[in-house]
One Martini backbone bead per residue (centre of mass of N, CA, C, O) as a GRO file, in nm:
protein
  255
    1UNK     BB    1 -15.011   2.467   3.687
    2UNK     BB    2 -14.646   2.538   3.693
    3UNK     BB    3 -14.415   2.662   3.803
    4UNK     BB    4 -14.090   2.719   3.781
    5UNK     BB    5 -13.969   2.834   4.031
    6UNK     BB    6 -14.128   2.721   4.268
    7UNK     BB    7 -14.367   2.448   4.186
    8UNK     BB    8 -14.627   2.557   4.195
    9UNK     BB    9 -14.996   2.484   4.202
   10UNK     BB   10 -15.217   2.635   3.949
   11UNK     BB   11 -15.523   2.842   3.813
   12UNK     BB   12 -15.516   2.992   3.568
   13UNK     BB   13 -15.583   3.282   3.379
   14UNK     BB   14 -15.643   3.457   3.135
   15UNK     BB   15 -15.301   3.575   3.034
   16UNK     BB   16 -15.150   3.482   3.289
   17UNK     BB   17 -14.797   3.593   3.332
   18UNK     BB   18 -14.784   3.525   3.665
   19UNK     BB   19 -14.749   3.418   3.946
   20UNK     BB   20 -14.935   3.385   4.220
   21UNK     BB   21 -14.745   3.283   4.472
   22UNK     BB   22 -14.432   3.447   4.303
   23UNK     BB   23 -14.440   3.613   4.059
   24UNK     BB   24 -14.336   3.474   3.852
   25UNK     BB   25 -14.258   3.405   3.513
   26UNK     BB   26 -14.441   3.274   3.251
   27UNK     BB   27 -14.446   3.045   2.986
   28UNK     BB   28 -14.577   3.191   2.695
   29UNK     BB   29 -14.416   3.321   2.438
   30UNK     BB   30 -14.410   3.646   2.544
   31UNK     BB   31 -14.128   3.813   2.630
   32UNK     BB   32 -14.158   4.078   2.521
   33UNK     BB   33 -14.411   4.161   2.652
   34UNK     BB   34 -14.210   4.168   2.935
   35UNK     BB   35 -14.073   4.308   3.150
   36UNK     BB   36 -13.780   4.293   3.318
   37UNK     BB   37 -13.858   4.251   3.598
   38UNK     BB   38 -14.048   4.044   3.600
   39UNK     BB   39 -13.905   3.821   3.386
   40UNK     BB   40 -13.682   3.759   3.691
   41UNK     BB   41 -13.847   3.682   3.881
   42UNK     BB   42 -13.813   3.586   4.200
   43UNK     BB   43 -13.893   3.388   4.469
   44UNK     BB   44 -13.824   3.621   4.632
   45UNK     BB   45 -13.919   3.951   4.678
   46UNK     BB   46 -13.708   4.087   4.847
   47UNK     BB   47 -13.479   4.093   4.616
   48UNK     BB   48 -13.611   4.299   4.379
   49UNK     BB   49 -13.444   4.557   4.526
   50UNK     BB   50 -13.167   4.452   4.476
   51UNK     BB   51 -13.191   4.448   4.130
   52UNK     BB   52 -13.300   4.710   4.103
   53UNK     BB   53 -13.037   4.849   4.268
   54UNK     BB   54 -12.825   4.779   4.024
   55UNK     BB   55 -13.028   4.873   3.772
   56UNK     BB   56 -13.223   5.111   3.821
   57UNK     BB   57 -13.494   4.978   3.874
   58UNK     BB   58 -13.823   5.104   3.951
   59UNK     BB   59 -13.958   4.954   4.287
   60UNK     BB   60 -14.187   4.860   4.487
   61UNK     BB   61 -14.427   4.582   4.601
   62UNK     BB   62 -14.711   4.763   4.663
   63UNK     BB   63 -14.737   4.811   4.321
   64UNK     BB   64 -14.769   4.449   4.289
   65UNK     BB   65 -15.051   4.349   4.348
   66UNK     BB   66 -15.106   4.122   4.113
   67UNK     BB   67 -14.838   3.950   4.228
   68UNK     BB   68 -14.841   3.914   4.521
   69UNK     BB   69 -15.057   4.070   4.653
   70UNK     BB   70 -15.152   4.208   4.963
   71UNK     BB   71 -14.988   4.089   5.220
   72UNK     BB   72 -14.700   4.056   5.073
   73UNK     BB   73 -14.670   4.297   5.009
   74UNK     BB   74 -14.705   4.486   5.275
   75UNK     BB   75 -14.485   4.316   5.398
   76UNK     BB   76 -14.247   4.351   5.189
   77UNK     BB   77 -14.250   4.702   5.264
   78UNK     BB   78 -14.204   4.668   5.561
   79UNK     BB   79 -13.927   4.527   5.570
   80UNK     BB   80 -13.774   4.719   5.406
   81UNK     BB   81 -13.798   4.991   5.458
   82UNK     BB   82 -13.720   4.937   5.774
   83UNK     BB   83 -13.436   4.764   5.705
   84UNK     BB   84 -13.394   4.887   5.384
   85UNK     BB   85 -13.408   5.194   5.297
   86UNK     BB   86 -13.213   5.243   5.121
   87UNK     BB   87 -13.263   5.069   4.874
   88UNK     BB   88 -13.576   5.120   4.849
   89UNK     BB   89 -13.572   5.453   4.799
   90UNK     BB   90 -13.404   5.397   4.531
   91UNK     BB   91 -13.642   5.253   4.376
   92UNK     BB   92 -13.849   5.436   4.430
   93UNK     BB   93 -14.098   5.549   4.274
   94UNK     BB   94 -14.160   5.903   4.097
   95UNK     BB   95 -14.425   5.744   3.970
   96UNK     BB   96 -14.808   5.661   3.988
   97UNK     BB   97 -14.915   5.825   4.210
   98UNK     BB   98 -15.105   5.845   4.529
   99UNK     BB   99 -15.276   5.567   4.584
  100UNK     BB  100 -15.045   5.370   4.705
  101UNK     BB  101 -14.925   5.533   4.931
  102UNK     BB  102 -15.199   5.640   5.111
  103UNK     BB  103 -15.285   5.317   5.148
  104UNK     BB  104 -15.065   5.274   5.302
  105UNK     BB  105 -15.038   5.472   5.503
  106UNK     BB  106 -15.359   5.457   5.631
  107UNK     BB  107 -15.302   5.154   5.746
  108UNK     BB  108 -14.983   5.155   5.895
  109UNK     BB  109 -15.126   5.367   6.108
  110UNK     BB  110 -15.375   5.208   6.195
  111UNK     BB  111 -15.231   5.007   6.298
  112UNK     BB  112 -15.008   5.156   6.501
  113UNK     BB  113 -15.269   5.298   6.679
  114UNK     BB  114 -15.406   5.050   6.727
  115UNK     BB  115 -15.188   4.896   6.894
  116UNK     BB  116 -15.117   5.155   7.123
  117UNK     BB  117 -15.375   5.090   7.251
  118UNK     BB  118 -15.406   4.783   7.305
  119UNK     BB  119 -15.138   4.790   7.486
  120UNK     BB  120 -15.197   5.048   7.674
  121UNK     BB  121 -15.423   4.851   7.838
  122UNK     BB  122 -15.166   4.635   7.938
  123UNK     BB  123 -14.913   4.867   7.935
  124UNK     BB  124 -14.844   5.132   8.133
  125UNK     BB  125 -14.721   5.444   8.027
  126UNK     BB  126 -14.556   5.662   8.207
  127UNK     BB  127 -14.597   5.927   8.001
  128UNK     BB  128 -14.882   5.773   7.890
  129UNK     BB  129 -15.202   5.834   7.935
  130UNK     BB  130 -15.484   5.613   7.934
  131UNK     BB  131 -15.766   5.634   7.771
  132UNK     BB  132 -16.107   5.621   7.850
  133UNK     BB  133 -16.315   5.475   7.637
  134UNK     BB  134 -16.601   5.501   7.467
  135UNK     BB  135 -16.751   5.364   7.226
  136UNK     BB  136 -16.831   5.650   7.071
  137UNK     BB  137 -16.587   5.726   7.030
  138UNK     BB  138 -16.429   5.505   6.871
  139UNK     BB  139 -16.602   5.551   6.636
  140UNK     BB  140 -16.546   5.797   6.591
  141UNK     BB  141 -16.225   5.781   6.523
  142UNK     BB  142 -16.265   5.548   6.268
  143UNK     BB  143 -16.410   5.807   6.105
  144UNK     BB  144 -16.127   6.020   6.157
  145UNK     BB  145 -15.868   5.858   6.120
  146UNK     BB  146 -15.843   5.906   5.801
  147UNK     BB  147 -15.868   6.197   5.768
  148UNK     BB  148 -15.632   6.254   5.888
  149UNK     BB  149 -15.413   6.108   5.748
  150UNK     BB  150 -15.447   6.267   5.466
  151UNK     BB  151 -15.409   6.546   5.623
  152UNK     BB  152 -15.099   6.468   5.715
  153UNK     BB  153 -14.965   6.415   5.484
  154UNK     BB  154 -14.996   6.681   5.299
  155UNK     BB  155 -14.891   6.864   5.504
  156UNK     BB  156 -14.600   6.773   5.512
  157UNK     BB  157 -14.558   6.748   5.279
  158UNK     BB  158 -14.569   7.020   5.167
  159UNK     BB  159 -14.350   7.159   5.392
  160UNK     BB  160 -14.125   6.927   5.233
  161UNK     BB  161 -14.082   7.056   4.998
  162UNK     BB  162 -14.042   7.352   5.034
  163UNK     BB  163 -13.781   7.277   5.204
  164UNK     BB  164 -13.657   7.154   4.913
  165UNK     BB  165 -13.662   7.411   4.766
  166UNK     BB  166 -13.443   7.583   4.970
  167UNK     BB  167 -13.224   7.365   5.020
  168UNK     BB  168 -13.196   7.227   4.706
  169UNK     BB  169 -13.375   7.259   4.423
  170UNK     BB  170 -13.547   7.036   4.370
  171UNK     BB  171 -13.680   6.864   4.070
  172UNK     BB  172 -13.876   6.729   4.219
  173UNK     BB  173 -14.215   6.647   4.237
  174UNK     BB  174 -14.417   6.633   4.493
  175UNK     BB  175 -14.485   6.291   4.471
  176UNK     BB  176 -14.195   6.218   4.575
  177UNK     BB  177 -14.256   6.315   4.865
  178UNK     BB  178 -14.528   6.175   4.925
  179UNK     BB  179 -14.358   5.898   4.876
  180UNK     BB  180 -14.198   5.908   5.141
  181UNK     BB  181 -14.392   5.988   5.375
  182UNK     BB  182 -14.552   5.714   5.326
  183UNK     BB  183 -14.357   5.508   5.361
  184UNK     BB  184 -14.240   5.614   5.619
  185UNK     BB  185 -14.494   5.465   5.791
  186UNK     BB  186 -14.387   5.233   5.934
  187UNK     BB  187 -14.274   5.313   6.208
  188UNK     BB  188 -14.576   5.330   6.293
  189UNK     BB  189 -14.556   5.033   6.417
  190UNK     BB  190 -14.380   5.076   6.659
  191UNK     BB  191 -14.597   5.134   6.866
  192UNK     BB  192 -14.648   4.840   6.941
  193UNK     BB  193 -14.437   4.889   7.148
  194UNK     BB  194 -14.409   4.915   7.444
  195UNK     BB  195 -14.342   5.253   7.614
  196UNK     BB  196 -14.102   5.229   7.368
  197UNK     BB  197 -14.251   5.299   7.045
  198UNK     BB  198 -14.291   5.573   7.030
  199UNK     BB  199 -13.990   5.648   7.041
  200UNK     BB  200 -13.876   5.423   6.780
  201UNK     BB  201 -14.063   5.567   6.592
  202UNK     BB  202 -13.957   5.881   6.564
  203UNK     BB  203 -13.662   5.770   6.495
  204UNK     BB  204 -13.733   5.598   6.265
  205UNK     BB  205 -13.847   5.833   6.087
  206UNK     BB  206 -13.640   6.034   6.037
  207UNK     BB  207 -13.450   5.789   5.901
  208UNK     BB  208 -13.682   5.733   5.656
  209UNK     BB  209 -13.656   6.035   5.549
  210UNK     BB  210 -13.360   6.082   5.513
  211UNK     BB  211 -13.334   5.838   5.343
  212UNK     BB  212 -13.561   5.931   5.084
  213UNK     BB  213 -13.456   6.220   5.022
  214UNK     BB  214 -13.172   6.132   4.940
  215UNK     BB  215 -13.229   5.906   4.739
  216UNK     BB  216 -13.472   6.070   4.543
  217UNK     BB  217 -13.360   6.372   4.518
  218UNK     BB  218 -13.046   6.376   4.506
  219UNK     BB  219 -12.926   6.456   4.800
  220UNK     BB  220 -12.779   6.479   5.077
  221UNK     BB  221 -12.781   6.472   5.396
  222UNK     BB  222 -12.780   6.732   5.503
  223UNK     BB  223 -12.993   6.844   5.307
  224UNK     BB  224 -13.196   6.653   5.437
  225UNK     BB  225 -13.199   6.764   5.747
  226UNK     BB  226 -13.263   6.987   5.684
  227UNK     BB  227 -13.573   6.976   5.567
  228UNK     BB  228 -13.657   6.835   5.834
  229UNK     BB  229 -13.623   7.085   6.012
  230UNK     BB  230 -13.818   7.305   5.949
  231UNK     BB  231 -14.097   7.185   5.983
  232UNK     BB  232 -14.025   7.052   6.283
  233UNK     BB  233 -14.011   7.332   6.370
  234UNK     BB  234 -14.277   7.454   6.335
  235UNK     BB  235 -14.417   7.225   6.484
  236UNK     BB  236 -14.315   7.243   6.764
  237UNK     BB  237 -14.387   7.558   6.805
  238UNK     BB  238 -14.693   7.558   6.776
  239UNK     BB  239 -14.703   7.303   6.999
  240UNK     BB  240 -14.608   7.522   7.222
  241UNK     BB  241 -14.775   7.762   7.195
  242UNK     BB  242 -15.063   7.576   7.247
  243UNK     BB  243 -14.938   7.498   7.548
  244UNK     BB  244 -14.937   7.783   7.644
  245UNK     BB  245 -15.216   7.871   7.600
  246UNK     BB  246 -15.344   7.635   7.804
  247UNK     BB  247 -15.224   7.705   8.031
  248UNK     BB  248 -15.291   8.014   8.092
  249UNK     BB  249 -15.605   7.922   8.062
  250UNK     BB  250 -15.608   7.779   8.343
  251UNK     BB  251 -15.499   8.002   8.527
  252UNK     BB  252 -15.753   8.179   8.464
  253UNK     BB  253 -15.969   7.981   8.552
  254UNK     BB  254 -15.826   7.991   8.875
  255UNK     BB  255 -15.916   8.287   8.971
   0.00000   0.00000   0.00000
């Protein structure tokens, strides 16, 4: 079969109505049972959230994965996210479940903490020194980074949900929370960026926060500032308090 739109050839499947390489909707002759959205579908996936953001149709491309693929759809979610956040977040559905942001973030986390480790092996980051790893360690931690990461993310959602039911009384309920906290995870792959990607990861994970909170949850720039300046101020307090008892602690253990 040849796509109308890309028209490349490929071999459909029994029932199979968008194209395999671009996703554009095929001439089945059953048009009214196919959604708007897939309906346009253009050749250019990155389009989609354009489309979407006049129409306010609601859109994800990593949540598309049946029409795009698994790396079209994860390239074209962090290409969006990172440069595009204001647009992408204005169409992120706020209903779908949980389960294809945690998978988002926890590949897009695990990807950028493992590319600054093996940078971090070529370029020697001047504030942070490179831990030695034996393999028996790096096996430990590659199965208990998806467990951090899980547990990292409810724990965040969490507590900026709660921070904006404080400062905004947001309508909009947990999951679309988790699913900003999800998606801005996008930033931690500038972690592979040599010296400086942990700082251009921290700042702009801030504005993917901000920008995320303020167009899902539908309340101004500052009261997005506001709600996620409390958690942050909380997780820094912590680890002050928790910096200054291990300084203590050494202290008392060398009298």
């Amino acid at each position: 079969m040849n796509c109308p739109h890309c028209g490349r050839t490929f071999e459909p499947v029994p029932g199979q109505k968008f194209c395999s390489p671009c996703g554009g909707a095929l001439e089945t002759g059953d048009r009214e049972s196919t959604s708007p959205l897939k309906e346009d579908y253009p050749e250019d996936p990155a389009s989609v959230t354009q489309r979407a953001h006049h129409s306010t149709i609601a859109y994800c491309p990593w949540e598309d994965l049946e029409s795009l693929g698994f790396f079209q759809a994860l390239c074209v979610t962090v290409k969006q996210s990172l440069f595009r956040p204001v647009e992408f977040f204005s169409v992120l559905p706020k209903k779908g479940g949980l389960l294809n942001p945690l998978l988002y973030a926890m590949i897009v986390q695990t990807i950028g903490n493992l590319g600054a480790y093996l940078t971090g092996m070529v370029v020697n980051t001047p504030f942070f020194a490179q831990p030695k790893l034996t393999a028996g360690t790096v096996a430990v931690i590659g199965i208990l980074a998806p467990l951090i990461v899980l547990l990292m993310l409810f724990v965040w959602s969490v507590l900026l949900h709660v921070s904006l039911l404080l400062v905004s009384s947001t309508r909009e309920d947990f999951e679309a929370t988790f699913r900003v906290v999800s998606y801005s995870s996008s930033a931690d792959l500038l972690n592979i960026v040599p010296v400086i990607g942990w700082l251009a990861a921290f700042v702009w994970k801030i504005y993917l926060l901000v920008s995320g909170i303020r167009e899902v949850h539908h309340i101004g720039t500052g009261r997005s500032v506001a709600a996620l300046a409390v958690p942050m101020a909380l997780c820094c307090g912590i680890i002050g308090v928790s910096v200054v008892l291990v300084l203590f602690g050494i202290a008392g253990s060398m009298r």
